[in-house]
C-alpha positions in Angstrom: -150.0 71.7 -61.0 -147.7 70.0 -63.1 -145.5 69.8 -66.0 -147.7 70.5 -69.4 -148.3 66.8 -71.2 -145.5 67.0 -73.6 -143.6 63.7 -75.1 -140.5 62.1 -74.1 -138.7 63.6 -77.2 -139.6 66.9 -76.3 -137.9 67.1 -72.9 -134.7 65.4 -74.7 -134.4 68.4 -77.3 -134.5 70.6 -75.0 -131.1 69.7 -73.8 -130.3 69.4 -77.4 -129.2 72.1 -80.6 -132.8 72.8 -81.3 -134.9 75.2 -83.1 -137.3 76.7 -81.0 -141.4 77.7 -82.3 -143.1 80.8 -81.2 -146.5 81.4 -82.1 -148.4 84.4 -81.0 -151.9 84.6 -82.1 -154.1 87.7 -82.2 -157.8 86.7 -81.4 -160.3 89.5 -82.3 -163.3 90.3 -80.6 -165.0 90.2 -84.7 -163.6 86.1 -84.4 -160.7 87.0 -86.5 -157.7 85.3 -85.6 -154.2 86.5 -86.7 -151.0 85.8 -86.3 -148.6 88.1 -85.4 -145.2 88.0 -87.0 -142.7 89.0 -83.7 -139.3 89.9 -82.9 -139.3 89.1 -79.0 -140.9 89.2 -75.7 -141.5 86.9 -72.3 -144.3 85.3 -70.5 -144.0 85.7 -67.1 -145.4 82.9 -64.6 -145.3 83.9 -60.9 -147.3 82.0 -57.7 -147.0 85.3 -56.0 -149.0 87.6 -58.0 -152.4 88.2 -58.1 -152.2 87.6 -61.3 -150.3 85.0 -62.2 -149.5 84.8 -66.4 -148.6 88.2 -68.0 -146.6 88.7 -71.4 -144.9 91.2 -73.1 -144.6 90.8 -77.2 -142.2 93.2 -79.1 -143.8 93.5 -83.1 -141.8 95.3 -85.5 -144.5 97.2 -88.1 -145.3 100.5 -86.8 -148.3 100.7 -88.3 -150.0 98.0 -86.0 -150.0 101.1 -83.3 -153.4 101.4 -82.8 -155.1 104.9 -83.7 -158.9 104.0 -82.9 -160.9 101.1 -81.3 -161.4 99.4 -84.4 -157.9 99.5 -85.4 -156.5 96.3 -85.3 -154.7 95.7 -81.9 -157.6 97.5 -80.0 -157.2 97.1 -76.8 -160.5 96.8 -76.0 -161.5 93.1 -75.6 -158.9 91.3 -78.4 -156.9 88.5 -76.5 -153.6 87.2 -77.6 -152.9 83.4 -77.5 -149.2 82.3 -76.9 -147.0 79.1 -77.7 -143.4 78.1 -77.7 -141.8 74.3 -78.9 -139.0 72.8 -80.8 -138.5 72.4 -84.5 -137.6 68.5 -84.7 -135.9 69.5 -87.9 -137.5 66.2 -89.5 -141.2 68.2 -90.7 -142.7 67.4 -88.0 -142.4 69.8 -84.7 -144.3 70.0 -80.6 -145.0 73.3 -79.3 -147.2 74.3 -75.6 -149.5 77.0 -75.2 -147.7 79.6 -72.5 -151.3 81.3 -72.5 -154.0 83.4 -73.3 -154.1 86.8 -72.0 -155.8 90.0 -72.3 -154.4 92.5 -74.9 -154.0 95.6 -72.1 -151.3 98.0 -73.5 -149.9 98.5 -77.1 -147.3 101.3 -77.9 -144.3 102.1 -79.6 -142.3 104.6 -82.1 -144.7 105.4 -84.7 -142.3 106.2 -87.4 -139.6 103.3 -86.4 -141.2 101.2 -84.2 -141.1 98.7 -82.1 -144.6 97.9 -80.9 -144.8 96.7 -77.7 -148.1 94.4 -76.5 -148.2 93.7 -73.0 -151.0 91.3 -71.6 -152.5 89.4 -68.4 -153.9 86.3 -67.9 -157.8 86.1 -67.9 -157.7 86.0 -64.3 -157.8 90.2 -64.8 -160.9 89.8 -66.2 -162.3 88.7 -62.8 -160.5 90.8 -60.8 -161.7 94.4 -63.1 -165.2 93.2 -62.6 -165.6 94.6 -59.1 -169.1 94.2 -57.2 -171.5 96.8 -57.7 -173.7 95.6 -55.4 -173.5 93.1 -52.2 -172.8 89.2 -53.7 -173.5 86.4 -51.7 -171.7 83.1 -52.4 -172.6 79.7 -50.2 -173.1 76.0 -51.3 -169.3 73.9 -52.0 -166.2 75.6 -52.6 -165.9 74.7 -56.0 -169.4 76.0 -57.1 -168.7 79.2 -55.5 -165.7 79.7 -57.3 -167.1 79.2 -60.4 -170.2 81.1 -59.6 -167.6 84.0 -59.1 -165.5 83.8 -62.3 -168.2 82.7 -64.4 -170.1 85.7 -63.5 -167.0 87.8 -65.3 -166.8 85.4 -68.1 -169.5 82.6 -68.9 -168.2 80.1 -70.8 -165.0 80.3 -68.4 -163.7 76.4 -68.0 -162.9 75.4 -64.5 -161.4 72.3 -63.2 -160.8 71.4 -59.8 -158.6 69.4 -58.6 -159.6 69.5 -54.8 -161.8 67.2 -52.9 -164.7 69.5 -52.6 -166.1 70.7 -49.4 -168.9 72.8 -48.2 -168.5 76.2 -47.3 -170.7 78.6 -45.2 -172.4 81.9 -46.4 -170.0 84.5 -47.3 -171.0 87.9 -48.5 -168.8 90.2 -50.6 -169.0 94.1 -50.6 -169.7 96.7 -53.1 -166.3 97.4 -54.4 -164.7 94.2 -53.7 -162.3 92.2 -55.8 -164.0 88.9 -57.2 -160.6 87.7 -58.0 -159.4 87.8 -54.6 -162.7 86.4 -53.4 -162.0 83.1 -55.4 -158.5 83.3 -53.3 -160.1 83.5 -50.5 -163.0 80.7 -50.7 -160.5 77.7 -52.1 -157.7 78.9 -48.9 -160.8 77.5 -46.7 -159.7 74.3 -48.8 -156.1 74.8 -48.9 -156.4 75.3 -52.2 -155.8 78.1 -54.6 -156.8 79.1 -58.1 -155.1 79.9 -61.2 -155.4 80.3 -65.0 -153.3 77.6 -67.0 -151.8 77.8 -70.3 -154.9 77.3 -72.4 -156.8 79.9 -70.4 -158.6 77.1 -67.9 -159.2 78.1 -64.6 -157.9 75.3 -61.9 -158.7 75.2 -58.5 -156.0 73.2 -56.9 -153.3 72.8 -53.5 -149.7 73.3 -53.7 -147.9 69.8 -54.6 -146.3 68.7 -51.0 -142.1 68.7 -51.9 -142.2 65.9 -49.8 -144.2 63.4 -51.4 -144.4 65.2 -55.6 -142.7 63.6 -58.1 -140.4 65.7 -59.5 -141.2 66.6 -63.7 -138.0 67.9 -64.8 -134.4 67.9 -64.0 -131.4 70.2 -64.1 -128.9 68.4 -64.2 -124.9 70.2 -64.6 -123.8 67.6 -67.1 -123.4 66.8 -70.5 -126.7 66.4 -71.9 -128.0 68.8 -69.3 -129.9 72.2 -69.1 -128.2 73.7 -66.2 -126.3 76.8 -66.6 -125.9 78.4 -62.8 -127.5 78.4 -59.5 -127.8 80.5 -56.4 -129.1 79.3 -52.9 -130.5 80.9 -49.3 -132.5 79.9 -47.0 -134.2 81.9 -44.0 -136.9 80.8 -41.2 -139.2 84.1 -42.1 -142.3 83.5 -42.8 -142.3 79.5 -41.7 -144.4 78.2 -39.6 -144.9 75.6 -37.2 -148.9 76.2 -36.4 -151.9 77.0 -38.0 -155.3 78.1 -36.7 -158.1 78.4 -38.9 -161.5 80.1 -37.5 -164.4 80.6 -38.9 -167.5 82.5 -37.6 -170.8 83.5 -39.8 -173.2 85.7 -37.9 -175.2 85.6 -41.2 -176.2 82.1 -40.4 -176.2 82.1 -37.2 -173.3 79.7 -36.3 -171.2 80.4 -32.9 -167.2 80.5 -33.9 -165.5 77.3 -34.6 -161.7 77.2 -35.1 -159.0 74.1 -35.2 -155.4 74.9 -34.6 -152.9 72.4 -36.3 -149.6 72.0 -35.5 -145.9 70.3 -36.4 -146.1 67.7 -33.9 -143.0 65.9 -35.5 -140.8 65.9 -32.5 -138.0 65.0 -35.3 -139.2 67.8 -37.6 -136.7 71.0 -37.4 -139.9 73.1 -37.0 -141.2 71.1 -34.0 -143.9 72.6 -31.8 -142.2 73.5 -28.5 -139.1 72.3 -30.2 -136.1 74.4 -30.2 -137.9 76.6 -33.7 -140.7 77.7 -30.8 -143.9 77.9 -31.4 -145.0 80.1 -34.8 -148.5 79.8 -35.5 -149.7 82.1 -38.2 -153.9 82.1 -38.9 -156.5 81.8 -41.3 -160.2 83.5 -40.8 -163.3 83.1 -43.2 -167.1 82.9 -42.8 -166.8 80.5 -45.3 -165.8 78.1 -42.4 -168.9 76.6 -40.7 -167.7 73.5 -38.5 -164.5 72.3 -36.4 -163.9 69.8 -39.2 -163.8 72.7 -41.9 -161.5 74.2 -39.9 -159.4 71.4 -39.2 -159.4 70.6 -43.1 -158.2 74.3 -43.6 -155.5 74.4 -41.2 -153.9 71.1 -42.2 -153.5 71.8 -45.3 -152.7 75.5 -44.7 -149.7 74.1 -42.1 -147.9 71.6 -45.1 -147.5 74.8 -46.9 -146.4 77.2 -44.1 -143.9 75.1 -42.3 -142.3 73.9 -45.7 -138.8 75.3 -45.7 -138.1 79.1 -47.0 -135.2 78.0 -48.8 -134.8 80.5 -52.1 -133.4 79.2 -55.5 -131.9 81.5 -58.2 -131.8 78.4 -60.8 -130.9 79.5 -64.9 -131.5 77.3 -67.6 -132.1 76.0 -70.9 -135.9 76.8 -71.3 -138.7 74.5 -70.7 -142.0 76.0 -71.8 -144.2 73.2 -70.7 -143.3 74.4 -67.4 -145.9 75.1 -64.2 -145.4 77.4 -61.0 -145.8 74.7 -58.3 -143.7 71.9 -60.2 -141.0 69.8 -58.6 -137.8 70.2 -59.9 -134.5 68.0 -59.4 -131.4 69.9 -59.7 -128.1 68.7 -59.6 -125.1 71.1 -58.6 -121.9 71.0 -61.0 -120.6 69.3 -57.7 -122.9 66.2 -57.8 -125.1 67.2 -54.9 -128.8 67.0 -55.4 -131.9 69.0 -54.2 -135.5 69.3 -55.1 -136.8 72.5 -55.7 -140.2 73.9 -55.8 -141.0 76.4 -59.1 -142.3 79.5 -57.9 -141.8 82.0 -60.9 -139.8 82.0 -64.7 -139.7 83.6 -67.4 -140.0 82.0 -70.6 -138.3 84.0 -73.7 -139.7 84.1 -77.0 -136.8 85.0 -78.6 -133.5 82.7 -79.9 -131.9 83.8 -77.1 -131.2 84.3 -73.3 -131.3 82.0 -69.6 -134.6 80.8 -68.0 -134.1 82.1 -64.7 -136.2 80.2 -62.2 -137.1 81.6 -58.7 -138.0 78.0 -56.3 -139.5 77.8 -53.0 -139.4 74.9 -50.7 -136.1 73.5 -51.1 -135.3 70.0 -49.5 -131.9 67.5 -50.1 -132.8 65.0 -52.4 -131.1 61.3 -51.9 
């Protein structure tokens, strides 16, 4: 997770009087693409959804209402792919894709319009295709998960950015979510999955606040993006201890579980300190040996003892941005902090803040 490769000049203009691009690109399932002249609309990017990329794009011709499957907008397979940059004003101009998503819902006024398109990431894809029958996934966690999603879609990309590890045999219901599967088989690595911008599939951890470079900053200055900022900060849902287990009867391997803990005795979230002890727990058959489980847990822990401060953060919009990133923000009174991006919304209109919802805030020096 990190900020989308964009140049130098781009993040400057963004603090600048710019211009910004928005493309929105119908892609047909006849191999047509065509672009779709637009008045508004978002893309939402939240960690905490199951799906993480959905957008909403407001077209003003009535007549692009669909009336049949073949009509143009069908709903029934067409994808839309989204963009947003700066005009450099010189001929030349940088945009970033914000993503590709399924085309789910179209509707509007049919005398007046507007039409209203309203998409998910290709994550949904994975997640409609429920099991009809029992599947059975074993081998690394990075070839299961791609066994999994490539079964929905088979020329899916996926990248991982995780050391790899072997997993045990893990067997999924009839009528179980492939989606959350995938979840489920990269937490055994501490890892998660997600669908980037250009509609890859990543396998990847959550950047550690502690040690992540941050990719942007918010600075309340001249020259600066920062428009306002709320703060909070609360010890639900932090942890101090985490035991992973693991226990396969389908292989025949007795339980095996590792519990990790904050042993930091100068860490505010110190086991036996004066937080207590917190432990919260991880279970999958995908887990085979103590040192699975130890690999789970550790990993799991950095994550759930990382402080549950909240951000409120508006700015000038960044489009290149990624849920995860590490973000340095500087209060109008010259303090500084780093946040953790957990969900935005990125406008693709003239108009309007960037809110930015952070997790994980620490002071920064």
């Amino acid at each position: 997770m990190t900020l989308y490769a964009v140049t130098d000049r781009f993040l400057k203009r963004l603090t600048e009087s710019h211009a910004p691009l928005t493309e929105v690109l119908l892609l047909l399932t006849d191999g047509r693409t065509v672009a779709l002249e637009h008045t508004g609309g978002s893309v939402t990017v939240d960690r905490g959804s199951a799906i993480r990329r959905t957008c909403t794009v407001t077209v003003a011709d009535p007549t692009l209402i669909p009336r049949t499957p073949a009509d143009q907008l069908a709903t029934y397979g067409a994808q839309l792919r989204i963009s947003r940059g700066v005009d450099y004003g010189d001929g030349t101009s940088e945009v970033v894709p914000l993503g590709v998503f399924r085309l789910d819902d179209v509707g509007g006024d049919v005398n007046d319009g507007p039409v209203s398109l309203q998409g998910k990431d290709l994550s949904a894809i994975v997640a409609d295709d429920k099991f009809t029958a029992p599947y059975t996934v074993t081998g690394t966690v990075v070839s299961a998960v791609t066994a999994v999603i490539q079964r929905s879609i088979p020329t899916a990309a996926v990248i991982s950015a995780i050391t790899d590890q072997g997993i045990g045999k893990r067997t999924f219901d009839v009528e179980a979510d492939p989606w959350a599967g995938c979840q489920e088989i990269a937490s055994g690595a501490g890892a998660e999955v997600y669908c980037n911008p250009d509609g890859v599939f990543v396998i990847a951890t959550l950047p550690d606040l502690a040690t992540a470079t941050p990719v942007w900053e918010i600075k309340a200055a001249e020259g600066g993006v920062y428009i306002k900022a709320n703060r909070g900060m609360s010890s639900a849902n932090v942890f101090n201890g985490m035991l992973a287990r693991g226990e396969n009867t389908s292989e025949n391997v007795a339980p095996v579980q590792y519990l990790a803990i904050d042993g930091d005795p100068n860490s505010p979230t110190y086991w036996g300190g004066p937080f207590g002890r917190r432990p919260d727990f991880f279970t999958s058959s995908t887990l085979t040996t103590t040192a699975a489980c130890q690999q789970a847990a550790t990993l799991k822990l950095a994550q759930a003892k990382a402080p549950n401060a909240t951000g409120d953060i508006s700015s000038l919009p960044n489009p290149a941005l990624e849920s995860g990133d590490v973000l340095r923000v500087q209060h109008e009174d010259g303090s500084r902090e780093l946040h953790q991006a957990a969900s935005f919304s990125v406008p693709l209109d003239l108009g309007g803040d960037f809110p930015i919802s952070t997790i994980s805030a620490k002071e920064d020096a």
